[in-house]
VOBA-1610 file (N, C-alpha, C; in pm, whole numbers, padded with zeros to 5 digits, always signed):
BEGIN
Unk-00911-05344-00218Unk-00911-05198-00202Unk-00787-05155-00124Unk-00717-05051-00186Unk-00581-05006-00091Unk-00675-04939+00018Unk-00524-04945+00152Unk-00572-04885+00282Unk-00529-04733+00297Unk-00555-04685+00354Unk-00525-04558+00392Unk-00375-04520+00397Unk-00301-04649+00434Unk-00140-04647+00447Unk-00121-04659+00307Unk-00154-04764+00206Unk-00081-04720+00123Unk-00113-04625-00048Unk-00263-04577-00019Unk-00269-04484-00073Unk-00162-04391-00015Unk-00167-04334+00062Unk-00025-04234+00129Unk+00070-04262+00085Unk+00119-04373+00055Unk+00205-04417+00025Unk+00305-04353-00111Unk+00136-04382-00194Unk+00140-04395-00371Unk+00149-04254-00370Unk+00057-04189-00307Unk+00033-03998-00333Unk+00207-03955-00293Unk+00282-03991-00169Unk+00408-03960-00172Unk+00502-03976-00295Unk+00476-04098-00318Unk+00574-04163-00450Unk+00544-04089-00547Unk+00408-04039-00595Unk+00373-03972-00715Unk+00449-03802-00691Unk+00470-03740-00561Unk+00559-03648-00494Unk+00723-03629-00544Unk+00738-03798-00503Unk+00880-03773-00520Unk+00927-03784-00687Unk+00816-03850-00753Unk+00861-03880-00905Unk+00830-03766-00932Unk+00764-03644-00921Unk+00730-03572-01043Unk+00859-03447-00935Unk+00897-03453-00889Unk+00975-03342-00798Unk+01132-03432-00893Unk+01169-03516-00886Unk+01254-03573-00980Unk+01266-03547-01118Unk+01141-03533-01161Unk+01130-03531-01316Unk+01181-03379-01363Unk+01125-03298-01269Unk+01076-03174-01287Unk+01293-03086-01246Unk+01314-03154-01117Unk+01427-03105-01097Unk+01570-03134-01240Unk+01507-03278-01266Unk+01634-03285-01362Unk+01586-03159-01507Unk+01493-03112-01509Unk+01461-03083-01652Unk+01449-02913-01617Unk+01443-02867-01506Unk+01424-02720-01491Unk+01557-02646-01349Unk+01587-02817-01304Unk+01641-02754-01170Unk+01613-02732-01068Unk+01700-02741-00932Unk+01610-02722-00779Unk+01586-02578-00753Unk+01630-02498-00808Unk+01592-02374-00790Unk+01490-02317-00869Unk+01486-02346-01005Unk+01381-02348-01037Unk+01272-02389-01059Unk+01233-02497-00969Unk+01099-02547-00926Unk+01031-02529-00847Unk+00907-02556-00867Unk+00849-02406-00714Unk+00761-02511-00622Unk+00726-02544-00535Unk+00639-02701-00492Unk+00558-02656-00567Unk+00482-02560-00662Unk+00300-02559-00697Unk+00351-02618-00857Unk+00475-02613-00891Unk+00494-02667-01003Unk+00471-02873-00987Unk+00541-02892-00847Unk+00545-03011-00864Unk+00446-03100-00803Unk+00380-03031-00704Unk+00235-03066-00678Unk+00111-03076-00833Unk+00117-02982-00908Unk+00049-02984-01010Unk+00101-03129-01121Unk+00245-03134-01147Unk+00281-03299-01203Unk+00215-03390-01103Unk+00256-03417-00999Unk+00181-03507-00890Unk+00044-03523-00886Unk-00042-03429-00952Unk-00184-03404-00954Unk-00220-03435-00789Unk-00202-03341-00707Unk-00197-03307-00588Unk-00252-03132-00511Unk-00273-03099-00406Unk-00317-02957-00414Unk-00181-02946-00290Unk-00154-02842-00310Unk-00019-02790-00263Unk-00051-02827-00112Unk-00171-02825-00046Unk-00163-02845+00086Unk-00118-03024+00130Unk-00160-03120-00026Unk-00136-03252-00003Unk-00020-03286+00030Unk+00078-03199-00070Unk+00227-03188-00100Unk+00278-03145+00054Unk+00240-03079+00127Unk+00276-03017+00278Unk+00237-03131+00399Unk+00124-03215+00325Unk+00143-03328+00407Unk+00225-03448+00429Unk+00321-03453+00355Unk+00404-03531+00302Unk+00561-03492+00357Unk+00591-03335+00314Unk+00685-03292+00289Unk+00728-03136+00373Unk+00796-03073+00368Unk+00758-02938+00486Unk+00832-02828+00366Unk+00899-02920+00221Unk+00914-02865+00167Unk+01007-02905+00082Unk+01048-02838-00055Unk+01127-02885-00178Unk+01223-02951-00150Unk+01275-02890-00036Unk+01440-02914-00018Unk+01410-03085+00080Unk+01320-03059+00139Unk+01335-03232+00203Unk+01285-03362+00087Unk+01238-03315-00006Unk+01230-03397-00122Unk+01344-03424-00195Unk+01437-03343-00209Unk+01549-03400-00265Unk+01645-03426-00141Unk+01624-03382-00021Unk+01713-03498+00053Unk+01651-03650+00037Unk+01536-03647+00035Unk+01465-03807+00027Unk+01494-03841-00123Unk+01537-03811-00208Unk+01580-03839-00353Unk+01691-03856-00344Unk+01808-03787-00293Unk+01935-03819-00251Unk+01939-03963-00205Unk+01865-03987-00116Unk+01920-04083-00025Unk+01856-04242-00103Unk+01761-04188-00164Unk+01684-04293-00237Unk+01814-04374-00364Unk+01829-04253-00456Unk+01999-04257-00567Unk+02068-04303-00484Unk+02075-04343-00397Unk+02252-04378-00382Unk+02212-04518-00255Unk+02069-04534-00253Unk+02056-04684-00177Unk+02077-04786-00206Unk+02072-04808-00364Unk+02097-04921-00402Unk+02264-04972-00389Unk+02322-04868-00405Unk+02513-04872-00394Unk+02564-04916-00254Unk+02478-04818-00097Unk+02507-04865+00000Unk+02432-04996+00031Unk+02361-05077+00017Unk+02302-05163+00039Unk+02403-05242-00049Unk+02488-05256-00100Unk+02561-05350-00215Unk+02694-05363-00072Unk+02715-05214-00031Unk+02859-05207+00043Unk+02829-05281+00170Unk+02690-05290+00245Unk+02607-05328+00368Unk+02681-05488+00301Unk+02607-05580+00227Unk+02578-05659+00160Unk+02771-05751+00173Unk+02794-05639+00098Unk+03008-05691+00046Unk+03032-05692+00215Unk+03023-05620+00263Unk+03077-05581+00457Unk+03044-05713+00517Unk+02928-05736+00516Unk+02827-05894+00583Unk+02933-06024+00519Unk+02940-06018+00381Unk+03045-06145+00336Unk+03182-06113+00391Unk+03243-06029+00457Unk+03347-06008+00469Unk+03437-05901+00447Unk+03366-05824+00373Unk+03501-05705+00297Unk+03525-05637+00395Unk+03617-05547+00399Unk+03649-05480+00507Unk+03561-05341+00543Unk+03516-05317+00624Unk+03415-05222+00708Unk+03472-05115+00687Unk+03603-05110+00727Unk+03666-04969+00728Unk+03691-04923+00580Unk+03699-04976+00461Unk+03715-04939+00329Unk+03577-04907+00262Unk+03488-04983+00282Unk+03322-04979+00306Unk+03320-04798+00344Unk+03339-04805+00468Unk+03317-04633+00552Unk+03374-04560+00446Unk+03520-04583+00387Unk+03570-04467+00313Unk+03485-04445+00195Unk+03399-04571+00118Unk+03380-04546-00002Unk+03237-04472+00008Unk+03192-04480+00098Unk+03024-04444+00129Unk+03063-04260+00170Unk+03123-04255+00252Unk+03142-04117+00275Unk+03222-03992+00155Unk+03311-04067+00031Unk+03398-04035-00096Unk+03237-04023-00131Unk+03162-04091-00158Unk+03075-04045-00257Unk+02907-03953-00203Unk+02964-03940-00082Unk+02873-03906-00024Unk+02897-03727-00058Unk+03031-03693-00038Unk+03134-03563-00026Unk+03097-03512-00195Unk+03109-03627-00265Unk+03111-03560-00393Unk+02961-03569-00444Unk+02852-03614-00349Unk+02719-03567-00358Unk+02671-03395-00373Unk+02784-03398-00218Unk+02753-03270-00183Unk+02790-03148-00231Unk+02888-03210-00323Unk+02981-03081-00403Unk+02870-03047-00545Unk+02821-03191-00554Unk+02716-03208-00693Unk+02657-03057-00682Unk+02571-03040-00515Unk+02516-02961-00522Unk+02516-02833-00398Unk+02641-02753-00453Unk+02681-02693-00362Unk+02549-02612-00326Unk+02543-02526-00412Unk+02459-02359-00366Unk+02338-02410-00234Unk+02320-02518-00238Unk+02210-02536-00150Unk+02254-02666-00030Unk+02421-02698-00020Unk+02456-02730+00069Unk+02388-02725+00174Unk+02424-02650+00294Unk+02435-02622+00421Unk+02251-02640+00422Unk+02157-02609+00320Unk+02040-02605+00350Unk+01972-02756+00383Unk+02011-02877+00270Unk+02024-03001+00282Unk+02115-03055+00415Unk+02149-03036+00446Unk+02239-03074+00592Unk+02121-03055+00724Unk+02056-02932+00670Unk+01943-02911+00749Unk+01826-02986+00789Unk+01806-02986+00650Unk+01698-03117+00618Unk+01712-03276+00630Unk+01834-03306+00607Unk+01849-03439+00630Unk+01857-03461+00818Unk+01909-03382+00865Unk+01919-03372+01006Unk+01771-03411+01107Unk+01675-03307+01018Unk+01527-03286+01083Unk+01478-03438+00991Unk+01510-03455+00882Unk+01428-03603+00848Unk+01443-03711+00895Unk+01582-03743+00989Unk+01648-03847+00987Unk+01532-03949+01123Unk+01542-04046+01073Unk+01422-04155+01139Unk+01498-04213+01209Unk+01490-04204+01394Unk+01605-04310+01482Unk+01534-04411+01485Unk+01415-04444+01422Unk+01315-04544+01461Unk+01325-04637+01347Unk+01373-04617+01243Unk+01401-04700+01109Unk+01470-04810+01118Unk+01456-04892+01026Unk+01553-05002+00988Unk+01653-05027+00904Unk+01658-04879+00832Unk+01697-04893+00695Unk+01818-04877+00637Unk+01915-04914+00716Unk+02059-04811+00721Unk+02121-04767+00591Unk+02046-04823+00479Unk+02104-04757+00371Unk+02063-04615+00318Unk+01948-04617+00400Unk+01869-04482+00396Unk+01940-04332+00485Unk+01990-04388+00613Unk+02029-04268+00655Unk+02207-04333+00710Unk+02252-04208+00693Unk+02384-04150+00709Unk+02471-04224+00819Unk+02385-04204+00967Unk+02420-04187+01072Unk+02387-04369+01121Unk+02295-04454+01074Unk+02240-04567+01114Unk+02352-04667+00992Unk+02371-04616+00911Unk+02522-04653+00793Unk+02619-04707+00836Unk+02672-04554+00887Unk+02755-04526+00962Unk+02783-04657+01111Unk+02675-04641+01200Unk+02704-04714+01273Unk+02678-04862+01268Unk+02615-04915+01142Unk+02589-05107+01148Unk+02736-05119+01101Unk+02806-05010+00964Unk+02909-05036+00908Unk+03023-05028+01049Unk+03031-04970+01156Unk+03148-04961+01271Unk+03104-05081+01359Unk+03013-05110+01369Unk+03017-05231+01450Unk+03087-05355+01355Unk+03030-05353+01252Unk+03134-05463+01178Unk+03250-05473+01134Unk+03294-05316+01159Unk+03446-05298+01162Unk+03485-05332+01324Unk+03449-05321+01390Unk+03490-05368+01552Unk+03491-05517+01565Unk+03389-05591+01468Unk+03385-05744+01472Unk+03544-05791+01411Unk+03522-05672+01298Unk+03694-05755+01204Unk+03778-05729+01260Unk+03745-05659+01380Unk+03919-05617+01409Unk+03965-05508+01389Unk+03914-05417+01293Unk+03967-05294+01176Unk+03917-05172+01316Unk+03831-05187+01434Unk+03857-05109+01489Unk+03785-05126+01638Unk+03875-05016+01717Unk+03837-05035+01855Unk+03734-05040+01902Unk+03680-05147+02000Unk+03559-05185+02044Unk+03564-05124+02220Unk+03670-05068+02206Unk+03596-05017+02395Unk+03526-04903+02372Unk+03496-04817+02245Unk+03398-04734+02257Unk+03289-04806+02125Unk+03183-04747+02178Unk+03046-04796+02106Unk+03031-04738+01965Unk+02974-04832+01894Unk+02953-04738+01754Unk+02868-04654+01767Unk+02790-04657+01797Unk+02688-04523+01794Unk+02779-04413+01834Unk+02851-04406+01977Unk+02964-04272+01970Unk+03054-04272+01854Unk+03098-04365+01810Unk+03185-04348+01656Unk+03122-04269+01557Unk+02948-04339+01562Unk+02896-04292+01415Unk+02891-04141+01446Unk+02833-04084+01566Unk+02823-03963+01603Unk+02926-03836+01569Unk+03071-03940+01599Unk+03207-03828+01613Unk+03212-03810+01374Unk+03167-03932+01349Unk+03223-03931+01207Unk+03127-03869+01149Unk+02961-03849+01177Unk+02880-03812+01100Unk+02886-03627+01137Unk+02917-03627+01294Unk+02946-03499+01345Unk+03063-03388+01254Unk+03155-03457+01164Unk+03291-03407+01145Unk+03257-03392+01018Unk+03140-03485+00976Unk+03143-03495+00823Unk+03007-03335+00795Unk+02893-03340+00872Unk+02879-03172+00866Unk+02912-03067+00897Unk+03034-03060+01023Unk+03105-02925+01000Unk+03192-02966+00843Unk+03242-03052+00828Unk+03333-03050+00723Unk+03252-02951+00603Unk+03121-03003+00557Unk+03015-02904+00465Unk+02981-02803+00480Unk+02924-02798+00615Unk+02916-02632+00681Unk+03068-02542+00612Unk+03142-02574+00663Unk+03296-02500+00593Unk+03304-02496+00485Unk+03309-02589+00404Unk+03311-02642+00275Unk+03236-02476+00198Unk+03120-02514+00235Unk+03003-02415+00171Unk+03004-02306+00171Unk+03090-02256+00243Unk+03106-02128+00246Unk+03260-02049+00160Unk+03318-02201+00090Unk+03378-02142-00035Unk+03379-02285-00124Unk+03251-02345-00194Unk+03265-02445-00216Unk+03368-02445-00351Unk+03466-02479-00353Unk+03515-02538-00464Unk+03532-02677-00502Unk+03553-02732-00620Unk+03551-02850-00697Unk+03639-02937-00628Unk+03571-03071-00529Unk+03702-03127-00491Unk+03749-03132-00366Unk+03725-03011-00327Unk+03776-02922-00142Unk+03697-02995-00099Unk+03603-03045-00036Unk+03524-03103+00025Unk+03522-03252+00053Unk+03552-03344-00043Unk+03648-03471-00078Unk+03789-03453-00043Unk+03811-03376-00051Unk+03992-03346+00001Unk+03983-03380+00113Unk+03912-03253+00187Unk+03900-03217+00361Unk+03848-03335+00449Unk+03775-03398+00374Unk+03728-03474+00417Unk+03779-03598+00440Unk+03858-03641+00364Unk+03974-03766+00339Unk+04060-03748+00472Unk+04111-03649+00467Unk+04181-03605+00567Unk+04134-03626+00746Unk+04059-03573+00775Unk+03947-03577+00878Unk+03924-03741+00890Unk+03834-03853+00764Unk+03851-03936+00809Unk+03947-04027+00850Unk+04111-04006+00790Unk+04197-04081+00778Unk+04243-04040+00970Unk+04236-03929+01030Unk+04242-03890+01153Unk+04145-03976+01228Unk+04037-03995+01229Unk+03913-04021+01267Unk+03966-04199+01226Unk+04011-04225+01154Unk+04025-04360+01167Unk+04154-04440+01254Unk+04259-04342+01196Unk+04376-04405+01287Unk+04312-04356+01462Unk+04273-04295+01503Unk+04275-04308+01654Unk+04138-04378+01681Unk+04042-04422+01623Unk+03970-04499+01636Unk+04002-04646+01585Unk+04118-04678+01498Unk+04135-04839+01429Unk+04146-04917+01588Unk+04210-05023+01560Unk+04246-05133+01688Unk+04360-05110+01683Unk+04494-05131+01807Unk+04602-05138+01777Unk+04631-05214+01680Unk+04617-05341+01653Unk+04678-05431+01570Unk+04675-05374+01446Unk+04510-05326+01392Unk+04499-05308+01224Unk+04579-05164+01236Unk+04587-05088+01345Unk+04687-04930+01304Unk+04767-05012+01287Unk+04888-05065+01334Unk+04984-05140+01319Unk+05036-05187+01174Unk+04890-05222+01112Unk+04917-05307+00957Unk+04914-05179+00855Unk+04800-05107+00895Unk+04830-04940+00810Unk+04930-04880+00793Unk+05032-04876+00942Unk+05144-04780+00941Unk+05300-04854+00879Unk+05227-04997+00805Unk+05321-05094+00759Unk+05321-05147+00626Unk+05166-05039+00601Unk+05144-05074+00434Unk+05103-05198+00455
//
């Protein structure tokens, strides 16, 4: 007999699949939670136990799409690849997530903020816990300075990367956001690298 945990479990999952199904085929704006509680075969108050609302379902769908890719970069980083190229490629596709879906930007920034679990294990799941397993293993290679802590790193980069959206959003165009952002990290990296690896950057 399932337990109480993971019936909860299954009733969430049945949440997030039919809020998936429903968004690719009608859209996030046009789905209403009583639409996707009713696929879920759920009563809208079940759906509120779970969720506080549409928009934190597709941050948890966001982050779900694109775990399998950071967990590959976690994975390449651990054998060796470089941490700091790792950071660029996770945050490039993170930027052009967000452009995916502008109109409701700044609202998702919201939501991922209030969802984010400091108690997790999962770093492919959130942004900011990514962020910082990927800077400590750039501090191991060398690729960057270890007299400040990653957690203040992940903070300054995850910090730069939502004003960067906040701005962004308020004239999103195709691209601007991946631009601005390139920029910002390439700043954010040279005064955070190690002397030595700035050294090899500014030498090609």
């Amino acid at each position: 007999m399932a337990t109480h945990a993971q019936r909860r479990d299954a009733t969430r999952r049945r949440i997030l699949n039919a809020a998936a199904a429903l968004f690719a085929k009608r859209g996030f704006t046009a789905t209403s939670v009583a639409a996707i509680a009713r696929r879920a075969r759920v009563v809208k108050q079940t759906f509120y136990q779970h969720f506080d609302g549409k928009m934190d379902v597709l941050v948890m769908l966001g982050r779900e799409q694109g775990a399998g890719q950071v967990q590959q970069l976690l994975v390449a980083v651990a054998e060796g690849a470089s941490a700091v190229v790792a950071l660029e490629r996770y945050y490039l596709a993170l930027a052009q997530w967000f452009e995916a879906q502008a109109p409701i930007a700044r609202d998702i920034i919201i939501s991922a903020i209030r969802l984010h679990d400091p108690l997790s294990n999962r770093p492919e799941l959130y942004a900011h816990d990514f962020t910082k397993a990927v800077l400590r293993a750039a501090q191991q290679q060398g690729e960057v300075r270890d007299d400040i802590s990653a957690e203040v790193l992940a903070t300054v980069i995850g910090g730069a990367f939502t004003l960067a959206v906040v701005d962004w959003s308020c004239q999103p165009k195709a691209g601007r956001l991946t631009a601005a952002f390139s920029e910002s990290l390439c700043v954010f990296l040279h005064g955070a690298s190690a002397p030595l690896f700035r050294k090899e950057i500014s030498h090609g």
